[in-house]
Steps between C-alpha positions, in 0.01 A plus 500: 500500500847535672554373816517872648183552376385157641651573843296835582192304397603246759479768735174703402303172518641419871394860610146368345468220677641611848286787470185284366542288772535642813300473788215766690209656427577870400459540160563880490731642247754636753506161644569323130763719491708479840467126450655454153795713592531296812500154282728683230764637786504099597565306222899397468536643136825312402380164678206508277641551203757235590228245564365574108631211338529708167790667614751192609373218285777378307490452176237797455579710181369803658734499776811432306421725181517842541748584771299774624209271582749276683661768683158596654421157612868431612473823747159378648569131549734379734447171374634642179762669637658221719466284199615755213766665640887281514628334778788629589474830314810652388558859598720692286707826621697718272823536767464131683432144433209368493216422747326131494155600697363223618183752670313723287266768670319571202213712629769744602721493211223551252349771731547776308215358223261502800365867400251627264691480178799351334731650262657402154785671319524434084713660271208611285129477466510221249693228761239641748234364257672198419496414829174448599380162560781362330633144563846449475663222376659216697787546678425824563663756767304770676636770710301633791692860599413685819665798452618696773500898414609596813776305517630421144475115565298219266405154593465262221263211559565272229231290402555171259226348300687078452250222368190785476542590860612818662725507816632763668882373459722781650577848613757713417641875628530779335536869487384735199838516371491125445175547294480637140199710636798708729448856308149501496443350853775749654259745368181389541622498941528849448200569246228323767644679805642880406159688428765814378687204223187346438357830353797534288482193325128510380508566110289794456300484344434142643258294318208313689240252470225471764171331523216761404307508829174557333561210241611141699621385123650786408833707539653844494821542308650808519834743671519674762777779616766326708422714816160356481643180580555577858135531590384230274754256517390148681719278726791431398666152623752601692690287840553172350339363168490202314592361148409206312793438250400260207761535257422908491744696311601813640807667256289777340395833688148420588384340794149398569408471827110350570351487837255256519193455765514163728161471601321652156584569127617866539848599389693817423803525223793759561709507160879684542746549235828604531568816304877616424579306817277619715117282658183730417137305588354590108174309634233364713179290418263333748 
């Protein structure tokens, strides 16, 4: 079991006791009700998780293995966080020397991952596969992006896996022309906020696949016109996103971009490919 799966068990069975163990006399239903949501707005999420010894036990293989297990527990612990994360930490800037930080507000810098999803960009289905539960070898670098659409700006948290333990070991500045994601990134800003441009770069026809509502195991794959797209196209991740660069290659003209649920196991794929120069989404699967 990973240790995201182990945390929101940590939290269903404190809802069950709080809620199995409170005091008074009405039994009704409506009662049962108000007072679980009562005990589940009071409980301290990321102090509880902290407290799990699970996540900040050193030596544990689970924590240090995949990094995406240790990223969860490093952005729910502060324990973890005050011990995982270098002291000073060097912040890099692409027009001025470098920063030594000797404070870290991490709950604000890693913010932008407090939503409902996360996103991951690959340069074709097959890393996107690859990538899955993988553990990477030792002495390892990991690149947290928060991508800034609006703005054309990247931060780079650079994680370092020394003596099978990751640390967050610096930070550096970027904008998309810096990054070898520039062309697609320059047009993905304008893809997720121009309704007008959006509709002209949706392959038509635009291949989907869809889970069959009337079948939980199965799927629908199939096209649709490209002005379909406007009334059944989901969110798109727009503002600023994320990416978690592990050695992803990104020189051909496909980009795979996955959004991926926080809190369940629900994601959505948006495939583009760059045809005679120019970014068309050629398709979507949830």
């Amino acid at each position: 079991m990973s240790i995201k799966c182990k945390a929101i068990w940590l939290v269903v069975a404190v809802v069950a006791m709080l809620s199995c163990g409170g005091k008074g006399t009405d039994t009704s239903p409506t009662s049962s009700l108000e007072t679980e949501e009562e005990s589940l707005d009071s409980i301290p999420l990321q102090e509880e998780i902290e407290e799990e010894p699970f996540l900040v036990e050193e030596g544990n293989p689970q924590l240090d293995g995949i990094f995406n297990d240790f990223l969860f527990a490093y952005l729910h612990s502060r324990t973890l966080r005050r011990e995982r994360t270098a002291k000073p930490l060097r912040l890099e800037h692409p027009e001025r020397p470098a920063e030594m930080l000797e404070q870290f507000d991490a709950e604000f810098e890693f913010g932008f991952l407090s939503g409902e999803y996360f996103t991951t960009l690959y340069g074709n289905v097959r890393q996107m596969q690859a990538e899955d539960d993988e553990e990477l070898e030792e002495d390892s670098i990991v690149s947290l992006q928060r991508i800034n659409l609006n703005d054309g700006t990247i931060r780079n948290f650079q994680f370092l896996r020394e003596e099978g333990r990751w640390q967050l070991d610096g930070i550096l500045e970027a904008t998309f022309q810096d990054d070898d994601l520039c062309d697609f990134l320059t047009f993905y800003a304008r893809f997720c906020t121009d309704s007008l441009f959006q509709a002209q770069a949706i392959a038509d026809p635009l291949r989907i696949v869809i889970q069959d509502t009337e079948d939980e195991e199965g799927c629908i794959d199939g096209i649709i016109d490209a002005d379909q797209w406007q009334t059944f196209c989901p969110e798109v991740p727009s503002g600023i996103i994320s990416n978690i660069r592990k050695g992803q290659s990104y020189g051909g003209n496909r980009i795979v971009l996955r959004k991926s649920g926080l809190s369940n196991g629900l994601q959505e794929v948006f495939t583009f490919t760059r045809e005679r120069g120019n970014w068309r989404l050629t398709k979507y699967e949830n």
